[in-house]
ZAMARGU-4260 file (C-alpha; in steps of 0.2 Angstrom, whole numbers, plus 5000, padded with zeros to 4 digits):
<rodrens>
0) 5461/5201/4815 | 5462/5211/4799 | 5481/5210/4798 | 5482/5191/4802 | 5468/5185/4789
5) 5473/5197/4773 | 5492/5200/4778 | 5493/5205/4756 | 5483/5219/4757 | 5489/5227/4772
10) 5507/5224/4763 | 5502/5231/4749 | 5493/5247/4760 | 5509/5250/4767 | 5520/5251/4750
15) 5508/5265/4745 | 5502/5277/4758 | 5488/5290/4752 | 5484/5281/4734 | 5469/5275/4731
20) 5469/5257/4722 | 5460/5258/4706 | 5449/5241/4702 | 5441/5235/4686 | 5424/5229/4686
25) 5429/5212/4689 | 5440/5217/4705 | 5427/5228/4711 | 5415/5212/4713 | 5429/5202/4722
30) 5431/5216/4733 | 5413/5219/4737 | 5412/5198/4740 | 5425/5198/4751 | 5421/5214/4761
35) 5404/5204/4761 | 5414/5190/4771 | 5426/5199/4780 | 5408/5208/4788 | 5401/5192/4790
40) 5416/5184/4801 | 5419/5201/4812 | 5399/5198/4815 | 5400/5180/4820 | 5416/5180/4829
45) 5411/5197/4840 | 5394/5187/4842 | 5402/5169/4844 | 5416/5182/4857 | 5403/5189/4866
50) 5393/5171/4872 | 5408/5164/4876 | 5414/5176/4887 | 5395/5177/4895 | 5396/5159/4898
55) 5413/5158/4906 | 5405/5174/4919 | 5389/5165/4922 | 5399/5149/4929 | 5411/5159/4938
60) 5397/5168/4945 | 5388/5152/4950 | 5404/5143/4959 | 5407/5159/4969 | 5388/5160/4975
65) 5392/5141/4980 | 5405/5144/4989 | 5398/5160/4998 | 5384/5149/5003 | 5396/5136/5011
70) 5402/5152/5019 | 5387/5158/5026 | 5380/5137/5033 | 5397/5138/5041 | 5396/5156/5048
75) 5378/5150/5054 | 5385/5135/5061 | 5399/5144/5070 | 5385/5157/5076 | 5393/5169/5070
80) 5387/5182/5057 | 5392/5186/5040 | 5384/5199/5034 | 5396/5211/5032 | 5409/5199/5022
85) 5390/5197/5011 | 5390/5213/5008 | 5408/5215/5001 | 5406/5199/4990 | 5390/5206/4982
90) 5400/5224/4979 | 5415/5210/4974 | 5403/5204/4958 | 5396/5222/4954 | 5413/5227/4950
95) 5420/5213/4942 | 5401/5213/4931 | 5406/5231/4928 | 5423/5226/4920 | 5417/5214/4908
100) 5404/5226/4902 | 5419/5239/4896 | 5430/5225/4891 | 5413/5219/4880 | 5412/5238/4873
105) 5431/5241/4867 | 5430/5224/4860 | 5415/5231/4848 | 5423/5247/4844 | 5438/5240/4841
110) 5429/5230/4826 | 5419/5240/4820 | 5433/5256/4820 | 5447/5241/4812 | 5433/5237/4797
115) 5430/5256/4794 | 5446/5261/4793 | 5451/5247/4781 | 5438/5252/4768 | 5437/5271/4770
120) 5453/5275/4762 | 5446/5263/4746 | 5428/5271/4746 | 5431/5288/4743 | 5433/5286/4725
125) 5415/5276/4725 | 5406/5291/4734 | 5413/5302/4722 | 5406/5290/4708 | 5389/5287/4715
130) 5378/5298/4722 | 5376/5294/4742 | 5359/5287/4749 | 5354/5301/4762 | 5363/5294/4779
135) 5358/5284/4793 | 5360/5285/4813 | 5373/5277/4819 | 5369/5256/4820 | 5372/5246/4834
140) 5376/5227/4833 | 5357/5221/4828 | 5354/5235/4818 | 5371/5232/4806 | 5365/5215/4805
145) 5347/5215/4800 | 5354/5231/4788 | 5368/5219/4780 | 5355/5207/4777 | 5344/5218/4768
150) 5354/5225/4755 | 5359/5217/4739 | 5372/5216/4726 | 5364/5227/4716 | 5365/5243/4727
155) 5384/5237/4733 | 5391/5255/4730 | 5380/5263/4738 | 5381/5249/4754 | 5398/5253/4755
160) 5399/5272/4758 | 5383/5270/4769 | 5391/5256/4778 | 5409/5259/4780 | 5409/5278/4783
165) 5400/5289/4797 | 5391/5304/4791 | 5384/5315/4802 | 5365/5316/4803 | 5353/5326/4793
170) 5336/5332/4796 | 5322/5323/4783 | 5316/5336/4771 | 5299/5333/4769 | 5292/5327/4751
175) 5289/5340/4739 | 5270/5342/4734 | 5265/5334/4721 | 5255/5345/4706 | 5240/5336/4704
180) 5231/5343/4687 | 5214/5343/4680 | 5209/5327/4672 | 5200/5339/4659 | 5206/5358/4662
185) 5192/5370/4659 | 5195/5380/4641 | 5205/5395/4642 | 5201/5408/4635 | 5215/5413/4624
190) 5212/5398/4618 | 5196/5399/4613 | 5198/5417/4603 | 5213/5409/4594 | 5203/5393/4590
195) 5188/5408/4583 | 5201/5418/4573 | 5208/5404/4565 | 5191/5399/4558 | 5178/5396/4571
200) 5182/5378/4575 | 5183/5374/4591 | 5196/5360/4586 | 5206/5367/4573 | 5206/5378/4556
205) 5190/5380/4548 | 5192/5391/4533 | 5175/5389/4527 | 5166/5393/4542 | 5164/5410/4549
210) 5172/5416/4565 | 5162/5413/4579 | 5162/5405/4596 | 5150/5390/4598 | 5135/5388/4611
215) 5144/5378/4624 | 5161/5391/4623 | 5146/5405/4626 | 5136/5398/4639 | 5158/5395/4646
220) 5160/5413/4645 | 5148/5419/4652 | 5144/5411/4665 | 5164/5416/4673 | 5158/5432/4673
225) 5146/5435/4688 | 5140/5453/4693 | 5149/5453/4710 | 5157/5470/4709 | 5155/5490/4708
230) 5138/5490/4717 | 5131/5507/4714 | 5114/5513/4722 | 5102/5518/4707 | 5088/5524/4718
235) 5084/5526/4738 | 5066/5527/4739 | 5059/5529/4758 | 5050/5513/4758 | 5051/5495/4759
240) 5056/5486/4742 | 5044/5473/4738 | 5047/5467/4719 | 5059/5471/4707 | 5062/5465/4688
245) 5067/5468/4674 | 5053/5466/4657 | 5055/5455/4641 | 5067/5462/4634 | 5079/5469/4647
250) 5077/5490/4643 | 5068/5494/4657 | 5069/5489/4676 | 5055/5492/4689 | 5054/5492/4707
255) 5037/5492/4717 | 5038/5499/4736 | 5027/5496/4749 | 5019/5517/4748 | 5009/5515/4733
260) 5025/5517/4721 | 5032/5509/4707 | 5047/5518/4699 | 5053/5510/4680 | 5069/5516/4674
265) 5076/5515/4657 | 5090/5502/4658 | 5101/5508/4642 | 5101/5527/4647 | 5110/5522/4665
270) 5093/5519/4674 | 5086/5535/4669 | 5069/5534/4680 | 5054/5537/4665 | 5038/5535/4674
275) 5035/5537/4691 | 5018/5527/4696 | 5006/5531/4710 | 4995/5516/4715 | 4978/5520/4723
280) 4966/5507/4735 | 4980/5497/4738 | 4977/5484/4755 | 4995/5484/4764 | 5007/5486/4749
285) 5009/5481/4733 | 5012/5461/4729 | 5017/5457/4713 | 5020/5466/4697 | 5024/5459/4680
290) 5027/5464/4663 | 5019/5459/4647 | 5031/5450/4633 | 5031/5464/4622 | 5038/5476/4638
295) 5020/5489/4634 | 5011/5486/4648 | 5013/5483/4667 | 5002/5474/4680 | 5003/5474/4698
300) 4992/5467/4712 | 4987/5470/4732 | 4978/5459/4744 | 4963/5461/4736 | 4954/5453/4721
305) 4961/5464/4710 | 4974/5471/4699 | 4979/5487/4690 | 4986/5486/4672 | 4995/5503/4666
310) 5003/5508/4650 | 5025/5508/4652 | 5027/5518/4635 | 5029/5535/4636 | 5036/5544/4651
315) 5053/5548/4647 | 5054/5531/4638 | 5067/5530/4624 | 5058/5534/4606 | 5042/5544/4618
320) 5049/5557/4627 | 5033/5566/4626 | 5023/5558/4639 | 5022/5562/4658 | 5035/5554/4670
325) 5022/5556/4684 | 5007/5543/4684 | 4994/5543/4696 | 4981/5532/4695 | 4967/5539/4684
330) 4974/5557/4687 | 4988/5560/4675 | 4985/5540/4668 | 4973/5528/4665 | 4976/5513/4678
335) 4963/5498/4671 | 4956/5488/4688 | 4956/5469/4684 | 4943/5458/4695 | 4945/5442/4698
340) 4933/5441/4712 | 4917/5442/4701 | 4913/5431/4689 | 4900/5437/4673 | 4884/5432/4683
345) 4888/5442/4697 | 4895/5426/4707 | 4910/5432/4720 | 4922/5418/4719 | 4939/5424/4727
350) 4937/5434/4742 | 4958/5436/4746 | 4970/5444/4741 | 4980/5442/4725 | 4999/5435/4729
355) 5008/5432/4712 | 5003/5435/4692 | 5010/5432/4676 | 5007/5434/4659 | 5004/5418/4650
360) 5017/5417/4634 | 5004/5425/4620 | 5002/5440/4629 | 4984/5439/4629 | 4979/5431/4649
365) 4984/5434/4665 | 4985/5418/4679 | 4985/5425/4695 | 4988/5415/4712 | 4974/5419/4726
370) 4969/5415/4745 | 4957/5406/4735 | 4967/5395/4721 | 4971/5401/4705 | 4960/5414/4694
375) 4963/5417/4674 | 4959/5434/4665 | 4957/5438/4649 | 4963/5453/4642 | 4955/5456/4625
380) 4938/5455/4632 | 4944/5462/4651 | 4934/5448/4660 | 4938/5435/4672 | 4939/5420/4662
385) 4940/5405/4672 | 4944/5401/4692 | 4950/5384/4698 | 4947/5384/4717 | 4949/5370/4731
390) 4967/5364/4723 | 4976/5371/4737 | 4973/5368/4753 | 4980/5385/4758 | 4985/5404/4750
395) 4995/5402/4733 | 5010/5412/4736 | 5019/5410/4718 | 5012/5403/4703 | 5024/5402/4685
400) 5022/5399/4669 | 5033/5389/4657 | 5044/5394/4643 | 5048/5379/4635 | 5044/5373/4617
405) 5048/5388/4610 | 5036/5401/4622 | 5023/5386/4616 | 5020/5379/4632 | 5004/5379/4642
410) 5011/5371/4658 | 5006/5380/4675 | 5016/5378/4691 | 5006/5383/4709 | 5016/5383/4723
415) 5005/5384/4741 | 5007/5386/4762 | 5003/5368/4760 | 5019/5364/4756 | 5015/5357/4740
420) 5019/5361/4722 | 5004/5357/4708 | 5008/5357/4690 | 4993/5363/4678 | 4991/5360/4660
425) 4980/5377/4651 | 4976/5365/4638 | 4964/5354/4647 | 4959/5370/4661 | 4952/5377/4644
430) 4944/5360/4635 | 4928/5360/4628 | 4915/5357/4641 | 4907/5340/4647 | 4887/5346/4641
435) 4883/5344/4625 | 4873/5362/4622 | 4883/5372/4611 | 4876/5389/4616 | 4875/5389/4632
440) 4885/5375/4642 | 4879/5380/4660 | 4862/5386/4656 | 4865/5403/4666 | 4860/5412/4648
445) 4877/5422/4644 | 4885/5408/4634 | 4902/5407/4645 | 4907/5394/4658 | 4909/5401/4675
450) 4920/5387/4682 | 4928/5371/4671 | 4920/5355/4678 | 4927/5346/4691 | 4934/5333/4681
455) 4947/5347/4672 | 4951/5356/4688 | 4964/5341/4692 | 4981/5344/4692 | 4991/5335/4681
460) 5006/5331/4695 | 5012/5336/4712 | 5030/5340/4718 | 5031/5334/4735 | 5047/5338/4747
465) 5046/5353/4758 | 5041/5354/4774 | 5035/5373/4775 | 5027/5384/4764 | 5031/5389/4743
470) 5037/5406/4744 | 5042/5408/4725 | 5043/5398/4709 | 5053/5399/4694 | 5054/5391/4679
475) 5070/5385/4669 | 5062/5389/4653 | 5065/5370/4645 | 5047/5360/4649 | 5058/5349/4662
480) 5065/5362/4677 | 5058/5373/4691 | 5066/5378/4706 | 5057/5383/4723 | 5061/5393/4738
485) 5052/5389/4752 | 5051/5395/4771 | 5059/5378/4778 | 5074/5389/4771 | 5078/5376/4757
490) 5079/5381/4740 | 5076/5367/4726 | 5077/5360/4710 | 5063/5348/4703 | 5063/5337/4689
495) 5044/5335/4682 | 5048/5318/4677 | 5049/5313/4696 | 5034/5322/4700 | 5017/5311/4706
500) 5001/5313/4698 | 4987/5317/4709 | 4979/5301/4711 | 4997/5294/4716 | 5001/5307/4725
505) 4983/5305/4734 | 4987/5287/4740 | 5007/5288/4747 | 4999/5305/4758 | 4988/5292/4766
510) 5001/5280/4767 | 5014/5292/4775 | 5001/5304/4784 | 5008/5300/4802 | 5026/5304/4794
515) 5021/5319/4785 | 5014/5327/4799 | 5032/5327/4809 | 5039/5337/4796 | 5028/5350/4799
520) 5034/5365/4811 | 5018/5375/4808 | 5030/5392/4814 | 5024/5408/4808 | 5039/5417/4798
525) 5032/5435/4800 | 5038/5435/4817 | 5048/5418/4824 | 5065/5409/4818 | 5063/5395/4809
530) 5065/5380/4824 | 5073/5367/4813 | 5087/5377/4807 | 5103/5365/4807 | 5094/5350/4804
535) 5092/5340/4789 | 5073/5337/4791 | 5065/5326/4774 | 5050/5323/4769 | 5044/5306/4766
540) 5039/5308/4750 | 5052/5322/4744 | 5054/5319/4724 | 5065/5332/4722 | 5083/5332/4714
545) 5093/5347/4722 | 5093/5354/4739 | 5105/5370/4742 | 5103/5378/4759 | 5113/5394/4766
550) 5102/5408/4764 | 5085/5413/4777 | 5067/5416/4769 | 5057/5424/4783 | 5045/5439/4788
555) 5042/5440/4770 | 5039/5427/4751 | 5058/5431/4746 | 5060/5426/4728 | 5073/5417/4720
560) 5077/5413/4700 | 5089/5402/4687 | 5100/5413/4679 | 5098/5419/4660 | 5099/5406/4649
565) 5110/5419/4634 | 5122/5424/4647 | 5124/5410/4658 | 5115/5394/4652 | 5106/5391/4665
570) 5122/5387/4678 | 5117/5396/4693 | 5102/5400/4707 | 5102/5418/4713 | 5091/5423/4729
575) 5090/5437/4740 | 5089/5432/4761 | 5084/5439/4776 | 5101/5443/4782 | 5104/5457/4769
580) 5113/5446/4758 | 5112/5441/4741 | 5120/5423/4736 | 5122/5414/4721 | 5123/5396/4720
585) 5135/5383/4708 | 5117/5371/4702 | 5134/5357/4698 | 5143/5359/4715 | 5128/5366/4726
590) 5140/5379/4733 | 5139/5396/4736 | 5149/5406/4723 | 5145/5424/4727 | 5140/5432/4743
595) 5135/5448/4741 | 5133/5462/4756 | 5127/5480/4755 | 5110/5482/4759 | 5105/5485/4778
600) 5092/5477/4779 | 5079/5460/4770 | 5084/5457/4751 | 5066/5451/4744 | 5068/5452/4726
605) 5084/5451/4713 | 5084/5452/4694 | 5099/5447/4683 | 5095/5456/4665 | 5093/5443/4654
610) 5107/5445/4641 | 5119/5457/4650 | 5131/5452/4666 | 5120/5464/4678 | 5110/5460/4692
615) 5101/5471/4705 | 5092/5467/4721 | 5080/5477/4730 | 5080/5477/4751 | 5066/5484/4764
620) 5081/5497/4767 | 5074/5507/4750 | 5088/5505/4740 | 5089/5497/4724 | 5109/5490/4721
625) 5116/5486/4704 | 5130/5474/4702 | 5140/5473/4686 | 5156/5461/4683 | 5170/5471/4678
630) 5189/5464/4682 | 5197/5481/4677 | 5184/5489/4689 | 5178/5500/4677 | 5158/5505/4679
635) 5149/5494/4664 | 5138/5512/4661 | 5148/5526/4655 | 5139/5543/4655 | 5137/5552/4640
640) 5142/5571/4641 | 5127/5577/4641 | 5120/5565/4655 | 5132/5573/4665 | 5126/5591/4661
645) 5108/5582/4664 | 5114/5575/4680 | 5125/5593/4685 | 5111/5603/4682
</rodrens>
């Protein structure tokens, strides 16, 4: 068909065997149009070839059934049978269907092989020229056709190597992965010293400034550098840990056991222990113990109406070497008993035990949480000065004190088996009095309330949302935060701008009773799992912002904390568990960040200093851990040389 449509160009093929014809732009269209047409004729006359020739063998087909029917009717007729000739007619028309099949097959090869030959010897210089699309599986007759339809001019290089040449096939490569980058990268560091070096600013030079890193590129750095390294066993006392913390200013550390002992150590001399104290009349094991801001005295408490304040200086402490390490109570050291079960006309007012104290910011009260509700003590005069009972409707486990407004504040959090969190204001706890006799108020004749009236014993809000008991509270140090671990195994953040105020809160309880009283398991942690674990249980009137979950709080009140504010700004929750883990959590992703593992037994307390990246936990196992973050895995305390001797010796 080629040779007698284009008889020219097969002349002209002939004259010059093996060179390929070199066409200008404007001959490389005409060529591409006229392939275009010569594709489009092979196409219709092969499809126009192939009907024609399926017509002619259906008619054939239907006059030789005819006549083998007459065939049969007359075999019938004669009473004779015809089956065997049947059988050879229908074997007759398999084989001549089988001829036109082949004869319909080297028909299309021969067109398709004519048309590819004619172009291949022109297209090698166009592959050369253009780079090839990756190749296709060989086409059959539909597949070329819809194919040539698709493509257009602009791609007609391409069309004709693809088209007129067979490649052999190629697995597909899979796409390569596409880098996907940070919208807005963190800082690196380099960065940030040269930005320092170069003036301070953390946009440019700054000559006029001094070098220095700004607040946010410190609260950065430090809070990349997480103690989760190098643990080292400072002490392993035979006893169950029960609190552990560090004092104001982060030079001492001190850990109270379960046996009537609470061992401080001397955090700049490598945890050097200074004062060994022996507790006496203790009920079970000691509590809670707490420091006073200016890291001189030390309170701790028992499940009674009572606590013991003891003197920290001297002992082996830096600047006083002179005094004892040993302290036994009113032996070799003065231990002062504090009562808050007896107010100053001989009334008992708390009965329990004493579960958590602080020191209020000026250094001068103490606020204690009770079986009963919360008692105050005044330090200057050593007398129970006021006693708010009834707020709770079970033991306060945890009680807190906020350091916001510059140490200024008077706020008061409570948290309680009742699943509730109450928010005090001192301010109005310690009003002036409702009577109007200036000299004595209750008429008792010693010139000092015994209780607040009724109408000052409210709670200024109530943080609603877990389901099981408060086991510890802590305070985020800005007026606005606290976080809360509970035994429904949730650990919280709330914002007191959410929170209800009592008469509020007072009305949805009502509201939501039948509700509220589903979400309570009412399990007993000392000795049963928690029976909800794995399920999201909420409480109806839950006003909290945060929820992170991973940890275990049972058999014991584990504690957990916001990290420092120099050393981390606030980023992170840290929490000891059950298990014998201790975990960290991200406050912006609500991940878990660090896991760490090396106690054998409960983790109840954890202490991150407050300005370096140190933090130590203390387990039932005895041992008390510190964790440092070093990436060169160099300890963060170096002895001295004569440590060592000290330590040899």
């Amino acid at each position: 068909i080629s040779v007698c449509c284009f008889p020219e160009r097969e002349m002209a093929q002939e004259e010059q065997p093996g060179a390929v014809p070199q066409l200008s732009r404007g001959e490389e269209s005409l060529e591409e149009e006229s392939l275009e047409e010569e594709s489009s004729l092979l196409l219709e006359e092969s499809s126009s070839g192939e009907e024609s020739l399926w017509d002619e063998e259906e008619e054939e087909l239907e006059e030789e059934d005819d006549l083998d029917d007459d065939d049969d009717d007359f075999e019938d007729a004669r009473g004779g049978g015809g089956d065997d000739d049947d059988d050879d007619d229908d074997d007759d028309d398999d084989d001549d269907r089988d001829d036109f099949v082949d004869y319909g097959g080297r028909l299309w090869n021969f067109v398709t092989g004519l048309g590819s030959a004619r172009a291949g010897s022109r297209n090698a210089s166009l592959q050369e020229a253009f780079e090839p699309a990756p190749p296709p599986a060989p086409l059959e007759h539909e597949d070329l056709r819809a194919e040539l339809l698709m493509r257009t001019a602009s791609d007609a290089h391409a069309r004709l190597a693809t088209r007129c040449t067979t490649l052999p096939e190629t697995p597909t490569k899979p796409p390569p992965a596409v880098s996907r980058k940070r919208s807005h990268p963190e800082p690196a560091v380099g960065a940030m010293l040269r930005a320092r070096e170069l003036g301070g600013s953390p946009f440019g030079a700054n000559r006029n400034s001094k070098p220095a890193f700004t607040a946010s590129q410190k609260t950065f750095l430090g809070g990349q550098r997480i103690p989760n390294s190098n643990p080292r066993v400072v002490d392993r006392f035979p006893s169950r840990g029960y609190c552990g913390r560090f004092s104001g200013d982060g030079n001492l550390y001190f850990a109270a056991f379960q046996e009537r002992r609470i061992r401080v150590y001397d955090y700049r001399r490598n945890y050097k222990l200074t004062k060994d104290i022996q507790a006496r009349n203790l009920q079970w094991t000691i509590t809670d113990a707490t420091s006073s801001p200016d890291s001189r005295f030390l309170v701790y408490t028992t499940i009674a109406p009572v606590a013991h304040l003891v003197r920290l200086e001297g002992g082996g402490v830096e600047g006083n070497d002179n005094g004892p390490v040993e302290s036994i109570q009113n032996v070799t050291d003065l231990h002062e008993t504090l009562e808050f079960g007896v107010q100053n006309n001989g009334r008992t007012v708390h009965h329990g035990g004493v579960w958590s104290i602080r020191y209020l910011h000026d250094g001068t009260q103490l606020v204690a949480g009770t079986s009963d509700g919360l008692a105050f003590y005044d330090i200057p005069s050593m007398k129970a000065s006021q006693s708010v009972t009834g707020v709770h409707e079970d033991d306060v486990n945890a009680v807190a004190v906020d350091g916001g407004c510059g140490g200024s504040s008077q706020m008061i959090y409570s948290g309680s088996d009742d699943t509730l969190i109450k928010v005090w204001d001192h301010r109005i706890l310690g009003g002036a009095p409702t009577s109007t006799s200036s000299v004595d108020p209750f008429g008792d004749g010693d010139g000092m309330r015994d209780e607040p009236p009724k109408s000052q014993c409210k709670a200024v809000g109530v943080l609603a949302g877990h389901t099981e008991g408060i086991t510890h509270i802590d305070a985020r140090g800005d007026g606005r935060y606290i976080c809360s671990n509970s035994k429904d195994q949730t650990l919280r953040i709330w914002d007191l701008r959410m929170m209800y105020s009592s008469s509020d809160h007072r009305r949805r309880e009502q509201e939501e009773e039948r509700s509220i009283i589903r979400t309570r398991m009412n399990f007993d942690y000392r000795w049963m799992e928690y029976p909800m674990r794995g399920y999201d249980i909420r409480h109806p009137l839950d006003c909290s912002v945060k929820t992170f979950r991973g940890h275990s709080t049972l058999q014991t009140l584990i504690r957990a904390y916001f990290s420092p504010a120099q050393s981390t700004g606030h980023r992170y929750l840290y929490t000891g568990g059950y298990d014998g883990y201790v975990r960290i959590f991200d406050i912006l992703s609500g991940q878990v960040v660090e896991c760490l593992s090396y106690h054998n037994g409960l983790v109840r307390d954890v202490a991150w200093h407050p300005t370096d990246h140190v933090l130590n936990s203390l387990g039932w196992d005895g041992r008390v851990v510190t964790w440092e973050h070093n990436s060169d895995g160099d300890s963060c305390h170096q002895d001295s040389e004569e440590e060592e001797e000290e330590e040899e010796e």
